[in-house]
Every structure is written in C-alpha cells, then in structure tokens.
Steps between C-alpha positions, in 0.01 A plus 500: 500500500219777584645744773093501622626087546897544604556332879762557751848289434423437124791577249386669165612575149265680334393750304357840629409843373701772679300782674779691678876389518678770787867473662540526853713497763435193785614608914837371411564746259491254175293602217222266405223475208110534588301359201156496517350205277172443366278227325150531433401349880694791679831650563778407752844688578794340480873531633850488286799527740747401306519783212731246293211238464342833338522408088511818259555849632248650774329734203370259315253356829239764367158430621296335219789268433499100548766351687565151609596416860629248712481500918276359792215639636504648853277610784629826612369744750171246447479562123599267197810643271785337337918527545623480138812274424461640126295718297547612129280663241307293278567487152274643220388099433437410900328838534256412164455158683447617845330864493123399395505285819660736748304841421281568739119577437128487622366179602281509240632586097510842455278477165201261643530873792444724186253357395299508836594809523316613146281305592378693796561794303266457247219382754545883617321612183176467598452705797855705467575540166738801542702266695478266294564687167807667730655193589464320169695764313808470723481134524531500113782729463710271709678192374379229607869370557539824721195482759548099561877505567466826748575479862270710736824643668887451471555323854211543769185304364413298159788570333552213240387465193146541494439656865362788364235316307424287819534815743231653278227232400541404906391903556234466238311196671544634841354861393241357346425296849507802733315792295174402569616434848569839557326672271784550232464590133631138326574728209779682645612264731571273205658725324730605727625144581605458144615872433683576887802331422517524094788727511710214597504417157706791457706520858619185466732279259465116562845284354484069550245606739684784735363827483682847521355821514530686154666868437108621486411292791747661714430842425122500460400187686213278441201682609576829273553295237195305528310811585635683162382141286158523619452835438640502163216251408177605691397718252552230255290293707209768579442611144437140423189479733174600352268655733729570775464897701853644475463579870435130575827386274710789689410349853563177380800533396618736766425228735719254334741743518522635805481110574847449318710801626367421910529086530833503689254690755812747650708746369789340652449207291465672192144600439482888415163506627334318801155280403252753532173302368306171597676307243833612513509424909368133460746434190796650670417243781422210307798553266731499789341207656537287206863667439565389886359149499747411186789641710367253777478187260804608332713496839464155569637337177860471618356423870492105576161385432446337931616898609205673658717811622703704192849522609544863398289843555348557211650850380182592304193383740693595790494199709605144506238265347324206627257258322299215653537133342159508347574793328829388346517520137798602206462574155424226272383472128209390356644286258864487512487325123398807362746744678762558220253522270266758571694811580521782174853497435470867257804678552563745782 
C-alpha cells in the first residue's frame, strides 16, 4: 500500500525504506522507537513501543536500509502515522525486490529531465554561446548516473532521486519566462539555474535514495564548491568562442558567478555575498520561490487528502498551511509502468 493512499484504522505489512530510526523516551518515562518511513508517494513516522517487537540490534536501522513492518495506521494530533506491532530489517533478497519501487524520485524520470535540460542548453548557442559552451563542458564531465540520481538538498526541498534535475530544468523554463519580463539577460539567468546548485553534486552523498552531506560538503558547502567548478572551466569555455572581446567573456562570466556565490540572498543563510546585480536579485527570488512551493507540495503528502488546514506549523515557511479544494493535488507519475525502469542505476 502507497503511504500517499494509507487511511485511518487500516492494518499494514509492508515494506518501507527507512529515513530516520531515533529512540525516545514517551511522558511515562518508557523508551520508544520513531521511524520515519518512506515510499515513493511520501513519508510517514511511525511509533514502536514495545522495544522487544524491535528485530536485530538498534545499529543496524541505518537510514538507507529496507525494513518490513507490521502495525495500524493512526490519526494523531490530526496527522496519519503508524504504531508498529513489529518491524525488522529486510533481507538482501526483499531489499533487491522492494528498493526500485520504494526510492523516491521526480515525477517525471530523471533521464527524459536531462535531456530537456540539454536540450535547453544547446538552444542557448545561438544568442549566448559562452553560456552555452560553459554549461556544456560541465554537463559532460558529469556522469550521467551522477546528475539524474542527485537530490537538490538532503531534507528541505527535492530531495529524491532526481530533484536536482527537476529543481533545475523547472528554474530553466521559469527564467526563460520572466527575463524579458523584466528586462533580464536569458543568458545568465539560464546559466545560473543549472550552475547555482551544481556543487550539490559534491556536498551531498545519496544511498537507496537518502542523502547525507559528504566530508567536503560539510566543510566547504555547496555554493564554494560549485563556485570553484565553474571557475575551473570558464576559461575552457571562453577560449573556445571565436570572436568573443575578453572584456565581454569576463562580465559574463562574472555574472554567473557572482550569481552562484549570492542565491541564498543572506549571509545568514550562507551566501558570502548579498545579490548585488539585476540577475542575481530576480534568481535569488525565483530560486527560493520554486525551493518554497516544493516545501508547500511536499507538506501535504502524509496530510489526509479532505484536510484543508495542515495540522502542524510548518518549521521552514513559518506558518501553518492551508490549501483550498480546487487546488488540491499530490505527486503522481506519468506512467507508473515505466517507474522501475527508467532511473540510471550507475553506482554511487
């Protein structure tokens, strides 16, 4: 059963992928398991109270890992979760069987993304061919299998399998839709949608599908990272252009640039410089809207589909969330035929 699908009073054993698996201690003073499960329709948390229906020492409940679980599902404080009877890890044949159809990723196959995305790359040539050339020469010296099974970041927004593909190609389109709006340059603003969050290539490690920050994530972080990878290649990119002024290729690139190291928009949330061009204030703003209205659609997986009002304060967005019934929607696929068959499975 889908946990996008589970209902109120219905008893499951299933298979789930485990995002986070904490002990506690409940307001009588017994210690309790928190799991929180996931399929690829959403995540739900779930309650063990009785450690000695617990299979297999609490180490091995590393996130990443399958288990198999058995309980009812509950309404509590106006949110769906489960209270476990049993739970156990799966073994290497279940998790084989069961982990192409539990990993989360875009609503759309990560490859049929890539190739939008090159796509709009290479219709950049014409009129930006720096960005172009720029672009194309970090696109190629990425694995394929690497850029489709990224996660645009390890909890907050798109971060499954392929959410950095569909984080991206949805930044593309909507750059492409506001620069002549206001008066943007297309060039850079498509750039930077595909080169603002590249360094999360390098920040973070995805396993099954859960994604941990890396030893050179933590101590560089994302946007240094991606900042350093562009660099190393513009010059790559600018010798390649025939005709182009060297003061029109520095500007260029200085504006993708200053692009990368500003889109978090505040110091306090990481940037080491605030937006100080055209460009880099509209993409800081339309990278955090589309960052924000995933963390909207996101929050109302586990939610029962007829509830208008989110039962909790969304810790992120600051406020508890309400939708209207004819704009109720949840993730769904395509073509759910093709969904085990069109993620790269190259190593990682």
């Amino acid at each position: 059963m889908k946990i996008a699908e589970l209902q109120t009073g219905e008893e499951i054993i299933a298979f789930y992928l485990l995002l986070a698996f904490q002990k506690k201690t409940a307001s009588n003073g017994n210690p309790y398991y928190q799991l929180t499960l996931a399929d690829r329709s959403g995540t739900i948390e779930a309650r063990l109270f009785a450690v000695s229906d617990m299979f297999g020492s609490p180490e091995e409940y590393a996130a990443g890992t399958i288990v198999k679980v058995k309980g009812m599902v509950e309404t509590f404080n106006k949110k769906l979760n489960m209270k476990l009877s049993r739970v156990r890890i799966a073994s290497e044949v279940e998790t084989e069987e069961h982990l192409p159809r539990l990993i989360r990723r875009s609503v759309r196959p990560p490859a049929d993304i890539l190739r939008d995305v090159k796509s709009m790359i290479e219709d950049l040539n014409e009129f930006f061919p720096l960005e172009a050339k720029l672009c194309s020469i970090v696109l190629e010296s990425i694995p394929d299998a690497t850029i489709e099974r990224a996660g645009a970041a390890g909890k907050l927004h798109h971060a499954y399998v392929g959410g950095y593909l569909e984080h991206v190609l949805s930044l593309m389109e909507a750059s492409l839709t506001i620069a002549p709006h206001y008066g943007l340059d297309a060039g850079t603003m498509t750039a930077l949608a595909f080169f603002h969050d590249i360094g999360k290539l390098m920040e973070l490690v995805e396993v099954n599908g859960v994604f941990e920050y890396t030893r050179e994530g933590i101590l560089f972080g994302h946007i240094a990272m991606g900042y350093s990878l562009v660099q190393q290649w513009a010059d790559v990119a600018i010798k390649s252009i025939d005709g182009m002024l060297s003061e029109t290729a520095k500007y260029r690139v200085e504006a993708i640039l200053h692009g990368i190291l500003s889109h978090h928009g505040e110091l306090a949330y990481g940037s080491p410089v605030l937006p100080a061009t055209r460009e880099a204030i509209a993409f800081h703003h339309l990278d955090n809207l589309d960052s924000k209205l995933q963390m909207e659609a996101e929050a109302w997986e586990s939610v029962p589909e007829d509830a208008l009002i989110h039962p909790e304060r969304h810790y992120k967005l600051g406020t508890k969330l309400v939708r209207y019934p004819h704009s109720l929607r949840l993730r769904s696929f395509e073509d759910e035929r093709r969904e085990d068959d069109t993620v790269n499975d190259g190593a990682q």
